[in-house]
C-alpha positions in Angstrom: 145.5 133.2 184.0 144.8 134.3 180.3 141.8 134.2 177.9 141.2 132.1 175.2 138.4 133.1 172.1 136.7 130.5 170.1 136.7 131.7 166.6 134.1 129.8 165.7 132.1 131.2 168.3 133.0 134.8 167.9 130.2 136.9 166.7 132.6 140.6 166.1 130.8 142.5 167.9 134.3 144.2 169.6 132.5 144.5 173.4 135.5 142.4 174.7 137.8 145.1 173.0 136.2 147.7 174.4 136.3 146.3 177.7 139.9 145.1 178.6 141.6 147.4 180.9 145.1 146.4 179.3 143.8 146.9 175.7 145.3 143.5 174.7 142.7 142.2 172.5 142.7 143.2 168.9 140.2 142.7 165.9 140.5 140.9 162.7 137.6 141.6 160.1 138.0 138.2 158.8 139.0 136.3 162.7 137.4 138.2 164.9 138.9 139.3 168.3 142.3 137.9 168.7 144.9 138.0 171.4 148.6 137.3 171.0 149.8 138.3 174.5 148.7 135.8 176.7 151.2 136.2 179.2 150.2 140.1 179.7 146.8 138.9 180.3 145.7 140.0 184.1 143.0 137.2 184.0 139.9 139.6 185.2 136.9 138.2 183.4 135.6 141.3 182.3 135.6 140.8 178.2 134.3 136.7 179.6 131.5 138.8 181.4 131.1 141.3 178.5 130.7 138.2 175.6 127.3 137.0 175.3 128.1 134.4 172.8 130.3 132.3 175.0 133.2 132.8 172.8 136.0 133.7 175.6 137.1 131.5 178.5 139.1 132.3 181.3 142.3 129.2 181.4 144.4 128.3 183.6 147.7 127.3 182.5 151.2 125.9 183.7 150.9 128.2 186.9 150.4 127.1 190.1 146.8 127.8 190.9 144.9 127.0 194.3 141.6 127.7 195.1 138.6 126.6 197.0 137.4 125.8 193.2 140.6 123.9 192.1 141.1 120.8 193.8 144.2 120.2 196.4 145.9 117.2 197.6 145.6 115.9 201.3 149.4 117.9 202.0 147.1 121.2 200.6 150.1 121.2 197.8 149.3 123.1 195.0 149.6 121.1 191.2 150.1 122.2 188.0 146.3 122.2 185.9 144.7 123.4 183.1 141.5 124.6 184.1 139.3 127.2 182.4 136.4 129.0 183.0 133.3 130.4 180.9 130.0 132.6 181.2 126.8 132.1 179.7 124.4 134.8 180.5 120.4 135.6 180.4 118.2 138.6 181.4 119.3 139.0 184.9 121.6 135.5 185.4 125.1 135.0 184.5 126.2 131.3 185.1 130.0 130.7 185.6 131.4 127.0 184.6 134.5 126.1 185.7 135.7 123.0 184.4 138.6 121.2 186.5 141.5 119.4 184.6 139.7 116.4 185.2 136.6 117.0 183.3 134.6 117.9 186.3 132.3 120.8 186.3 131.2 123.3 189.1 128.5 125.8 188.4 127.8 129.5 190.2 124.7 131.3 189.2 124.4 134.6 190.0 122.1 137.4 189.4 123.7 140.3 187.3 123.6 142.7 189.4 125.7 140.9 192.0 128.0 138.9 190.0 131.3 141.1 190.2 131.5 139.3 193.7 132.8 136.3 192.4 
């Protein structure tokens, strides 16, 4: 798992920076926050959670990945996807959408104040 940040989307305000427990994203005056070590990345969500312009998504790459969100064959084998995963947040809501490597969405709503369970 790693993020990916949608320049375009990217408002600099540096919470995600300030957030990541590796300290693996950097800023850019003129880009924004960047990150050029994917593969370090320990895929927990918290600069997703800490973005409130939707800029960061957790992905999914060429790992194995199984989950009850990511779909399994009949023989439960796991498959190669590429998944990925934003927030969007209000008030007291953060909604999580995962889209599957087919297109399909699922989306979890949860109150803020509970949503480190998921």
């Amino acid at each position: 798992m790693s993020i990916r940040i949608d320049k375009s989307k990217c408002i600099k305000c540096r919470a995600c920076l300030a957030i990541c427990p590796g300290d693996l994203i950097e800023f850019d005056e003129n880009l924004g926050a960047t990150m050029d070590k994917q593969q370090r990345c320990w895929g927990c969500s918290a600069c997703m959670k800490m973005c409130t312009n939707g800029a960061i998504e957790l992905v999914a790459t060429d790992y194995k990945v199984c989950s009850s969100i990511i779909e399994q064959d009949n023989n439960q084998t796991c498959h190669h996807r590429m998944s990925t995963m934003t927030t969007q947040t209000s008030d007291d809501k953060v909604t999580w959408i995962i889209t599957k490597s087919d297109g399909e969405k699922i989306i979890i709503e949860t109150l803020k104040s509970e949503s480190n369970q998921y």
